[in-house]
N, CA, C and O of each residue as an XYZ file, in Angstrom:
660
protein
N      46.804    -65.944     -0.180
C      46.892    -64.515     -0.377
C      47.578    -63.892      0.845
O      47.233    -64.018      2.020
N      48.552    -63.237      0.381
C      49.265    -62.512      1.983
C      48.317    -61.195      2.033
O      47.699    -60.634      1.128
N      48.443    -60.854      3.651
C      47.528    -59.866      3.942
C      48.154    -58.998      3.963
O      49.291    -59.272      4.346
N      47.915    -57.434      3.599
C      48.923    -56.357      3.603
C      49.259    -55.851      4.683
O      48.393    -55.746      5.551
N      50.174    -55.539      4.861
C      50.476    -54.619      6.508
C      50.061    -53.008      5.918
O      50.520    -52.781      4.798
N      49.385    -52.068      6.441
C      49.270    -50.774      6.281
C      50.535    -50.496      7.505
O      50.909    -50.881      8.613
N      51.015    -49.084      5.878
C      52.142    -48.115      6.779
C      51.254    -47.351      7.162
O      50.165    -47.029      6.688
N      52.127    -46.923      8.592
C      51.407    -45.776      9.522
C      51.391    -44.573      8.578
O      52.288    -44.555      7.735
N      50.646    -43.718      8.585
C      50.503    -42.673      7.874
C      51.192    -41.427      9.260
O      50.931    -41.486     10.461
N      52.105    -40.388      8.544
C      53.035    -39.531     10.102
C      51.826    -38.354      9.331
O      51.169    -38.465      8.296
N      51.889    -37.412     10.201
C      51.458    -36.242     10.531
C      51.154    -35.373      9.016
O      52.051    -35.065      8.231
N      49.803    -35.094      8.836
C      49.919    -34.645      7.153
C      49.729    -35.697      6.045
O      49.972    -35.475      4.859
N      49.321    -36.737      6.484
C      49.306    -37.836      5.433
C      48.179    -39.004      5.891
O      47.861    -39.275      7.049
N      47.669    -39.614      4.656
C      46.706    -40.347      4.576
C      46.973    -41.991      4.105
O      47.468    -42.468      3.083
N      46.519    -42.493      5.097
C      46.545    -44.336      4.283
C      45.006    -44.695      3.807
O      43.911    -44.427      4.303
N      45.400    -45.408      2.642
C      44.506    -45.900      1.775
C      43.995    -46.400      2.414
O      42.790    -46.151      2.436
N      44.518    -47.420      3.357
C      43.462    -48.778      4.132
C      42.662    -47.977      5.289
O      41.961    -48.596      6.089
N      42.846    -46.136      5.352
C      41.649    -45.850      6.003
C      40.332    -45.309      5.132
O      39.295    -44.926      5.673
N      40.538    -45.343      3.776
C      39.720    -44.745      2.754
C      38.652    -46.146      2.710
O      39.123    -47.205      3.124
N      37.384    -46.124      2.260
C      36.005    -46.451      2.559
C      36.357    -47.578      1.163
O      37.116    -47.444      0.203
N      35.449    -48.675      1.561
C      34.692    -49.732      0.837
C      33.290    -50.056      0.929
O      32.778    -50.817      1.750
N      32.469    -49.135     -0.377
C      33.002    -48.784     -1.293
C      33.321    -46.887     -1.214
O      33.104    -46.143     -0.257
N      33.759    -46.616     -2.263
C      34.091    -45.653     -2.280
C      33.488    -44.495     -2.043
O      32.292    -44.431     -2.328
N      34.374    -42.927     -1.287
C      34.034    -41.820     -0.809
C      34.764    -41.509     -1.745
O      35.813    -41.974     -2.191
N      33.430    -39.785     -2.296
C      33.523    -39.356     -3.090
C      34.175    -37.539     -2.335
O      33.748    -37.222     -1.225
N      34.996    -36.729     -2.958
C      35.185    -36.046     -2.191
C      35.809    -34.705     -3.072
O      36.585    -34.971     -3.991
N      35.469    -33.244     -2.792
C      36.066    -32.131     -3.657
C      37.376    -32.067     -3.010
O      37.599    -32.494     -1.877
N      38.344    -31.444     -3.882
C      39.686    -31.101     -3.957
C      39.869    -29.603     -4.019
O      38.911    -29.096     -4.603
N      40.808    -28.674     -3.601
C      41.099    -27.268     -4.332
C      42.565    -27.282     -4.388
O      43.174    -26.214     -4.461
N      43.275    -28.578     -4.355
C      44.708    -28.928     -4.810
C      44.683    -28.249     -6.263
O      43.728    -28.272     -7.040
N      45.750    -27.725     -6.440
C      45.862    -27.443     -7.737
C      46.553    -28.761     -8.629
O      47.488    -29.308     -8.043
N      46.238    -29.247     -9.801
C      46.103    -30.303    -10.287
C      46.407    -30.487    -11.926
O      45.385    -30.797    -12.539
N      47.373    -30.384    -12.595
C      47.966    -30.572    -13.794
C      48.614    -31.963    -14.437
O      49.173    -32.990    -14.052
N      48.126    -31.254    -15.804
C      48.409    -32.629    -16.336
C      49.096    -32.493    -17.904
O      48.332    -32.289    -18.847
N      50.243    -32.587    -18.087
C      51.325    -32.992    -18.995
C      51.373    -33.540    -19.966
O      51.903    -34.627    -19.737
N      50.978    -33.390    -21.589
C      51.162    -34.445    -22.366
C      52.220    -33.389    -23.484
O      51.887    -32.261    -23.847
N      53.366    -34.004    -23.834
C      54.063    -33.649    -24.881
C      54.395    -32.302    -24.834
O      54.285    -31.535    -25.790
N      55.070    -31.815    -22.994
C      55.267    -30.759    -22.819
C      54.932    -29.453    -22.360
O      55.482    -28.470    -21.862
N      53.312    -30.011    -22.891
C      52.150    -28.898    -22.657
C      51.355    -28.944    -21.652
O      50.507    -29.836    -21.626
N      51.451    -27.904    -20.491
C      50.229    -27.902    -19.950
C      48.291    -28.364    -20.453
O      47.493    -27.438    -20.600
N      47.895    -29.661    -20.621
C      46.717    -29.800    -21.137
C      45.722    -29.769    -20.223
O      44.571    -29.838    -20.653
N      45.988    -29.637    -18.501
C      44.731    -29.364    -17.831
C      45.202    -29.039    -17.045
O      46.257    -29.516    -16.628
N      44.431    -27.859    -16.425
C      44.311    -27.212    -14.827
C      43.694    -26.867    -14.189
O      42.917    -25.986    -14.558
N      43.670    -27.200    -13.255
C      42.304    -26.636    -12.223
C      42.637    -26.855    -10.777
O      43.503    -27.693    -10.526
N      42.029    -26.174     -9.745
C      41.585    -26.376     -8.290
C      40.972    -26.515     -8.001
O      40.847    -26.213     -6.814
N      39.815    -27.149     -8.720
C      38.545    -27.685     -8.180
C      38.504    -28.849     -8.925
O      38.222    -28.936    -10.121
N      38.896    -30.037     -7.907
C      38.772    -31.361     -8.600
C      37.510    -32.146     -7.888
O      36.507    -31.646     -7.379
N      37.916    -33.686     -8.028
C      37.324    -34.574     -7.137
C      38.321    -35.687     -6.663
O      39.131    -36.142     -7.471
N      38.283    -36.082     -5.517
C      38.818    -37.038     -5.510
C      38.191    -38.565     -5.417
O      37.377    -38.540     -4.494
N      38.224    -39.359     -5.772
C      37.425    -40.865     -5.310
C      38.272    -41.831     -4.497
O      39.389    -42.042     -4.971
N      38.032    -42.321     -3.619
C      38.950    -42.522     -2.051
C      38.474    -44.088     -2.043
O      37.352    -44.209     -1.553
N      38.889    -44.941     -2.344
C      38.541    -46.614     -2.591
C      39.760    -47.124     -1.444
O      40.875    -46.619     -1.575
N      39.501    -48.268     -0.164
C      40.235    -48.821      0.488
C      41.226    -49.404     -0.691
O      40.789    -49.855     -1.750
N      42.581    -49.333     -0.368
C      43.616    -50.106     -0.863
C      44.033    -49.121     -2.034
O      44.983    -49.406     -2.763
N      43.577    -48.395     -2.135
C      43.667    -47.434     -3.651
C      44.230    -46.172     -3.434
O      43.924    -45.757     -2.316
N      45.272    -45.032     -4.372
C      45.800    -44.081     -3.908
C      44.292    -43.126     -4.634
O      43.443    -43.622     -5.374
N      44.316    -42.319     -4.358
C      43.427    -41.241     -5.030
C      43.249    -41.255     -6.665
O      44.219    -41.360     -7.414
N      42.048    -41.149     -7.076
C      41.824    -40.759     -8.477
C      41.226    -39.349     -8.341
O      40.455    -38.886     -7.500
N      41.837    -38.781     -9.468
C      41.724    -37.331     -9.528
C      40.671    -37.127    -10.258
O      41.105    -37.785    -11.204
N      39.339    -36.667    -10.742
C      38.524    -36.764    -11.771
C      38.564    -34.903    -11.853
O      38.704    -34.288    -10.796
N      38.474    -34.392    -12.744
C      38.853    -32.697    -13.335
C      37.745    -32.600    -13.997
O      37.056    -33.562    -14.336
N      37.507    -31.438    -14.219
C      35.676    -30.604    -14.841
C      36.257    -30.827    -16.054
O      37.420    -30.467    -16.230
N      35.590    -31.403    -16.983
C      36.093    -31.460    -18.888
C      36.850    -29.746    -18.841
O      38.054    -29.642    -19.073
N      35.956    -28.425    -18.505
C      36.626    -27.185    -18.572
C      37.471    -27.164    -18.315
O      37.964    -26.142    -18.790
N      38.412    -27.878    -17.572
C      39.894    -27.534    -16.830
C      40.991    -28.035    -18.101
O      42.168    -27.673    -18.092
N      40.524    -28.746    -18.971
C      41.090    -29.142    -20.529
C      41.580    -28.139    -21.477
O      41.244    -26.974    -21.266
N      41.902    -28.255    -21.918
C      42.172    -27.432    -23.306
C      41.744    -27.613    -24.189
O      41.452    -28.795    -24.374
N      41.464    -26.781    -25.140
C      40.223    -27.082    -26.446
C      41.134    -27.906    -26.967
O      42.326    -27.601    -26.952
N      40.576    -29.341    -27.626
C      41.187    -29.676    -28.437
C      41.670    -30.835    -28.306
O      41.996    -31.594    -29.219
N      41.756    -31.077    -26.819
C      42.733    -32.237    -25.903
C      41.953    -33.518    -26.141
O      42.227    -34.509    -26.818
N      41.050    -33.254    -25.494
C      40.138    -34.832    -25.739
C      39.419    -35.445    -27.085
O      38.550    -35.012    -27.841
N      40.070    -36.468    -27.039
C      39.627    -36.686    -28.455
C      39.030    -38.310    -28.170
O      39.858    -39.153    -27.826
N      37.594    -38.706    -28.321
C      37.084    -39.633    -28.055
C      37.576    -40.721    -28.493
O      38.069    -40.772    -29.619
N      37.525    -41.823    -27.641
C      38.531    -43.040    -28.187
C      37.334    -44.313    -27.629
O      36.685    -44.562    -26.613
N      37.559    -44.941    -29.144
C      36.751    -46.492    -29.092
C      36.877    -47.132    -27.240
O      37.613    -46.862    -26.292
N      35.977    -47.861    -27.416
C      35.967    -48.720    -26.103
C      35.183    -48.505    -24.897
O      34.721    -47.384    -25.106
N      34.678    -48.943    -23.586
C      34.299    -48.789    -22.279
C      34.393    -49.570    -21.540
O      35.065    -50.552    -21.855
N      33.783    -49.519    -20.229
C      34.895    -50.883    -19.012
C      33.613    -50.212    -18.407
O      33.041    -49.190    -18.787
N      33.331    -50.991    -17.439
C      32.623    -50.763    -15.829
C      32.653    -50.952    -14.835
O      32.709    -52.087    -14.362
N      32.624    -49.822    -14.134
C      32.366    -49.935    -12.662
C      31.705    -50.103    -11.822
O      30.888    -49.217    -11.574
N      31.738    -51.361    -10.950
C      30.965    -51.743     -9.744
C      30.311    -50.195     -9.355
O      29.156    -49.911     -9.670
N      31.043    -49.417     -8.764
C      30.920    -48.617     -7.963
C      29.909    -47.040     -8.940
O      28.909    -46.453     -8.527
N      30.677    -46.797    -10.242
C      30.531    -45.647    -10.766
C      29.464    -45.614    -11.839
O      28.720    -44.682    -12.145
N      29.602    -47.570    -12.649
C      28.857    -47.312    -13.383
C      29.725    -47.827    -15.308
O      30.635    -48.655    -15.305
N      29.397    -47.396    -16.245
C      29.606    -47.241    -17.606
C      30.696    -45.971    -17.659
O      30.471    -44.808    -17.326
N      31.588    -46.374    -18.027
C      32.919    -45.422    -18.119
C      33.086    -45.032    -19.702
O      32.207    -45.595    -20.356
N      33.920    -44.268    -20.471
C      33.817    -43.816    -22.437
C      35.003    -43.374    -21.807
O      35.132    -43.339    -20.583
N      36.157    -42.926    -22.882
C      37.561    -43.010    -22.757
C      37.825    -41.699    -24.097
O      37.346    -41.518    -25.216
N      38.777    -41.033    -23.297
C      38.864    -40.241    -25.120
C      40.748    -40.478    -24.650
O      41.288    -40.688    -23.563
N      41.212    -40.343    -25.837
C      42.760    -40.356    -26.184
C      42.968    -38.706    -25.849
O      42.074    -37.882    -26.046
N      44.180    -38.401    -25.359
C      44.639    -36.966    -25.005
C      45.232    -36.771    -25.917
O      45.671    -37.795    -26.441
N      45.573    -35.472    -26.595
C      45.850    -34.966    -27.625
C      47.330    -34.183    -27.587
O      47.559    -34.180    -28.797
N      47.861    -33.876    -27.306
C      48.643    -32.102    -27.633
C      50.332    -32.103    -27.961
O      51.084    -32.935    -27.455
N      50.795    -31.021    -28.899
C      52.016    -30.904    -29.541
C      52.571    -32.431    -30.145
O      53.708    -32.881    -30.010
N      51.632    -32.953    -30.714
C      52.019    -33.991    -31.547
C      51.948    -35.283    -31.161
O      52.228    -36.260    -31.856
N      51.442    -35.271    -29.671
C      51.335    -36.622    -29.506
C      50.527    -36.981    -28.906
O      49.909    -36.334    -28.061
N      50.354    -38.167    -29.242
C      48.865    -38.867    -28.560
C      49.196    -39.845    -27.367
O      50.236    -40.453    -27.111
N      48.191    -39.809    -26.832
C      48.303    -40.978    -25.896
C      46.774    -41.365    -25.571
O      45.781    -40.743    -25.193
N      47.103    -42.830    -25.940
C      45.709    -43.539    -26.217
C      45.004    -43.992    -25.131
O      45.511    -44.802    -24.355
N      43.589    -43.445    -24.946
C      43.020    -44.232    -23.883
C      43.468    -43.643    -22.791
O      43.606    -44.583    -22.009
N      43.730    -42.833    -22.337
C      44.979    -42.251    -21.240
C      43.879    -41.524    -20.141
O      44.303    -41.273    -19.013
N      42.170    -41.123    -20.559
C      41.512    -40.761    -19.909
C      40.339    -40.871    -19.890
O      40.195    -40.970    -21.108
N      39.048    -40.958    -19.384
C      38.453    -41.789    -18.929
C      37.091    -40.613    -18.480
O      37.477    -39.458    -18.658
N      36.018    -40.669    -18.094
C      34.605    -40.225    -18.073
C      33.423    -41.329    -17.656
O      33.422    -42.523    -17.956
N      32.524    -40.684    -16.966
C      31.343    -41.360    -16.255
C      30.534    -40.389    -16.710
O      30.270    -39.438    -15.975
N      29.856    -40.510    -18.393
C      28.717    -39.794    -18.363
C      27.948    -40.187    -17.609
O      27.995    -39.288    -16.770
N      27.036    -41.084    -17.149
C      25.824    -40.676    -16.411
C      26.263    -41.930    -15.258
O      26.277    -43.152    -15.409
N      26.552    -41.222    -14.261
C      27.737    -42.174    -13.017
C      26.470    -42.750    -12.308
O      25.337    -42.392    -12.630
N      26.746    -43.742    -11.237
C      25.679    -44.522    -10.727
C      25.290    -43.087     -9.586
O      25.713    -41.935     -9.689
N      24.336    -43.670     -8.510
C      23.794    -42.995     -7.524
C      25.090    -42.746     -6.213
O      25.503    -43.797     -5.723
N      25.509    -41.854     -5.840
C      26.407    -41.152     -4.918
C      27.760    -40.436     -6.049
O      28.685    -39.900     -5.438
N      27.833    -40.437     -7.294
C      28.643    -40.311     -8.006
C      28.309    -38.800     -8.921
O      29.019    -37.848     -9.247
N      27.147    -39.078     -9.087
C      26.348    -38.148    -10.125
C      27.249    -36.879     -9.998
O      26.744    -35.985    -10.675
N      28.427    -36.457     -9.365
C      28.684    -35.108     -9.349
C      30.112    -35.082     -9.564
O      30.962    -34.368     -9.032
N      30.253    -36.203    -10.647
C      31.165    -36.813    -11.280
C      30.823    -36.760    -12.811
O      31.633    -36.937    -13.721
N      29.663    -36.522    -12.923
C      29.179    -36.575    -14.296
C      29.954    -35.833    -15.628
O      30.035    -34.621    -15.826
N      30.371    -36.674    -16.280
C      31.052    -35.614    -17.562
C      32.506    -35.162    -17.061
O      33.396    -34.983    -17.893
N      32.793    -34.936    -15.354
C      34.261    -35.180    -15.447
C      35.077    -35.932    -16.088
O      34.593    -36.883    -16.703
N      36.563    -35.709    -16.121
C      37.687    -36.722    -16.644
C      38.545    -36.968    -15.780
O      38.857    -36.072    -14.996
N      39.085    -38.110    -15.708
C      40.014    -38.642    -15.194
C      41.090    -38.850    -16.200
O      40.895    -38.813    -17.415
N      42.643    -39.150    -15.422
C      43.767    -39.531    -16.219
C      44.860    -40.201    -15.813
O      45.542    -39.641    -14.955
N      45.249    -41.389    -16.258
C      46.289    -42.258    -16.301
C      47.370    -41.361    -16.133
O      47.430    -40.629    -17.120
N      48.313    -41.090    -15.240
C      48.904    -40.805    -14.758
C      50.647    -41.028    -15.557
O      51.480    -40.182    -15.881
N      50.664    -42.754    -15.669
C      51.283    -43.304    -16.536
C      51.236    -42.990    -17.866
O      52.179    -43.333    -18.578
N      50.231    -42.352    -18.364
C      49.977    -42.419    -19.707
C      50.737    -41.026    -20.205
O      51.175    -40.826    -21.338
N      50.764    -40.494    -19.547
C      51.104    -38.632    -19.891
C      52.664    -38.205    -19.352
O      53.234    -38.764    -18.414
N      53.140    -37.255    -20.037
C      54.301    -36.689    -19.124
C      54.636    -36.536    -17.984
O      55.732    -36.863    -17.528
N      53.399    -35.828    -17.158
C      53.683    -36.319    -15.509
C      51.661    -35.407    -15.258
O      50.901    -34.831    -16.037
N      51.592    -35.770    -13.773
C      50.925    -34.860    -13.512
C      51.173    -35.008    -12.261
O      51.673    -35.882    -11.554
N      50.525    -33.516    -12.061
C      51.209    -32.780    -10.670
C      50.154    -32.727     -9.855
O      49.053    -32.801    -10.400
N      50.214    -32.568     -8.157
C      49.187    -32.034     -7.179
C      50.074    -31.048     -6.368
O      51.149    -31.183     -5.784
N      49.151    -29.922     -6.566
C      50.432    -28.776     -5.704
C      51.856    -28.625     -5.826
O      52.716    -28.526     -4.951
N      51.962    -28.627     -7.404
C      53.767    -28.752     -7.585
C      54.447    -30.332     -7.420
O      55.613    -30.464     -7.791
N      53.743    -31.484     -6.884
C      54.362    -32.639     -6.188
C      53.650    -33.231     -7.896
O      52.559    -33.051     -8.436
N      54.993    -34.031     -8.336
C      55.008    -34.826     -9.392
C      54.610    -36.277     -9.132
O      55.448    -37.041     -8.653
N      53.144    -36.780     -9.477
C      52.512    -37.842     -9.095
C      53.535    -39.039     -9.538
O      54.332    -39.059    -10.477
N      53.204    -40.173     -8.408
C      53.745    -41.791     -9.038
C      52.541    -42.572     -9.691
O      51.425    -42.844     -9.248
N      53.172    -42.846    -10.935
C      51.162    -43.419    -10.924
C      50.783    -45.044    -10.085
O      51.640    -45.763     -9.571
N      49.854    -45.223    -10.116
C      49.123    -46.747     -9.004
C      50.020    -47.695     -9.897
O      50.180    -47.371    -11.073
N      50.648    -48.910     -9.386
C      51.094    -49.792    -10.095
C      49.978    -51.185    -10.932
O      48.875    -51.696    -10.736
N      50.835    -51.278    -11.662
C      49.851    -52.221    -12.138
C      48.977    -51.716    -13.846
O      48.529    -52.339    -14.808
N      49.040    -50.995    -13.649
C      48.478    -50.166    -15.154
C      47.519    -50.424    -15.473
O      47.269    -50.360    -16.677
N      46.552    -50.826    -14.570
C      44.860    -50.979    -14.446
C      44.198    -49.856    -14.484
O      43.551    -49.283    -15.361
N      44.669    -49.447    -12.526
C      43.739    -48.993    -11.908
C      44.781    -47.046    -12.583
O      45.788    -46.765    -13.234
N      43.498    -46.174    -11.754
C      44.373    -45.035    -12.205
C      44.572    -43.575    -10.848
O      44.236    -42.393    -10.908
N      45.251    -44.374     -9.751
C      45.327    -43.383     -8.611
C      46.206    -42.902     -8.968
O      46.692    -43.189    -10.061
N      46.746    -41.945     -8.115
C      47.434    -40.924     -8.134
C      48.848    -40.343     -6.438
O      48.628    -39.505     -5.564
N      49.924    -41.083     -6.598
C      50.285    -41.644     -5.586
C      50.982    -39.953     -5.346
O      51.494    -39.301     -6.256
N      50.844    -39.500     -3.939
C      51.488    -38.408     -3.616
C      52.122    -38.456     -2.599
O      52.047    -39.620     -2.206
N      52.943    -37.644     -1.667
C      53.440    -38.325     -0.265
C      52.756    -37.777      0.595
O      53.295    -37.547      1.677
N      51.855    -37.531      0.458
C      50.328    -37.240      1.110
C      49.315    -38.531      1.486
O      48.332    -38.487      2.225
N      49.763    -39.506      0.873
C      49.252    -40.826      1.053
C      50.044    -42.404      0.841
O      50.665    -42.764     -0.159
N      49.889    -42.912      1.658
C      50.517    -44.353      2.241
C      49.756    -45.617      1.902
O      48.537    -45.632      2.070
N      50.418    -46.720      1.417
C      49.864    -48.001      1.182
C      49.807    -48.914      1.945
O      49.278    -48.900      3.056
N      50.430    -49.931      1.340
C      50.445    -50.254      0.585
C      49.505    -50.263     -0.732
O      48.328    -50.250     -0.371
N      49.604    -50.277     -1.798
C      48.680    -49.784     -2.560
C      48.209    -51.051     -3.776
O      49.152    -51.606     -4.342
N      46.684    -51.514     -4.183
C      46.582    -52.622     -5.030
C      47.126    -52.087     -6.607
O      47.157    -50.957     -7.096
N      47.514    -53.370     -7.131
C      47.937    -53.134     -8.553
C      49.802    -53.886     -8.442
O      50.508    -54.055     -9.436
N      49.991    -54.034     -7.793
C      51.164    -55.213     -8.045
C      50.671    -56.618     -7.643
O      49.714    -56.951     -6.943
N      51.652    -57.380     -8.322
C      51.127    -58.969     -8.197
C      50.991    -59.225     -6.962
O      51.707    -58.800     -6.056
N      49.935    -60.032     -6.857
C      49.769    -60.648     -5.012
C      48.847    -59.686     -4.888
O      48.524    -59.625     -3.701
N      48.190    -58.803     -5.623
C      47.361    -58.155     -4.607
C      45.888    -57.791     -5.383
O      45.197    -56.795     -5.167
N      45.614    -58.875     -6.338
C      44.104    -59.153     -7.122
C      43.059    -58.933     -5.864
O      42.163    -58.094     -5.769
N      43.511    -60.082     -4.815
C      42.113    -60.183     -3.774
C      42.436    -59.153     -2.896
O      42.569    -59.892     -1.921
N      42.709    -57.854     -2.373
C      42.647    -57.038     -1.864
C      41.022    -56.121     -1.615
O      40.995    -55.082     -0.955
């Protein structure tokens, strides 16, 4: 396994490999949008962020910051070491779907709980989403679901070579 080199993070910016194992949980008032089929389908300034070593930010948003209509529950769940039992709904709007694209911790483990019933979103999965106007890259790999901004430095897990990270 090669070991990663962390880039220096310059002035205004954050590296992953200083974010916590396991994960810090943390509020946002970034303003924070999210894109499917044109349409503004979520907004808000009061997010969360979840801060995992090796990982860019996951954005998790109050279900309210949605649009009526958007989430539409979708078969399946996965778990997290860290969070717990995850439920998934498909995003909805102007005609198109995108499956699985977002994600929920009804009842999250212990340090999480204020995560509860938030959503998260694949980044990849949607038209774009934004932090403060800055058009996210999503985490590579199409696993995991950070949120790459130039606010934060990697190297980042989710390309090959980097399972044992």
């Amino acid at each position: 396994m090669t070991r990663p080199q962390p880039i220096a993070p310059q002035p205004g910016q954050e590296s992953v490999w200083d974010y916590p194992r396991p994960p810090r949980l943390e509020t946002s008032t970034e303003l924070v949008e999210v894109v499917l089929g044109g349409v503004v389908v979520a907004r808000t300034q009061q997010s969360w962020r979840v801060l995992e070593t090796s990982h860019p930010p996951t954005y998790y948003l109050p279900r309210e910051a949605f649009e009526p209509g958007v989430l539409r529950d979708a078969a399946g769940s996965t778990w997290c070491e860290w969070k717990g039992q995850a439920a998934y709904f498909d995003l909805v709007a102007a005609g198109v779907v995108a499956p699985s694209a977002a994600w929920t911790y009804p009842a999250p483990t212990t340090g999480f709980e204020t995560i509860a019933g938030a959503v998260a979103v694949m980044p990849g999965a949607v038209d774009r989403c934004t932090v403060d106007g800055e058009v996210v890259e999503p985490q590579p790999g199409g696993f995991y679901g950070g949120w790459i901004t130039s606010k934060v430095v990697g190297p980042f897990k989710g390309t090959p070579g980097t399972r044992g990270w």
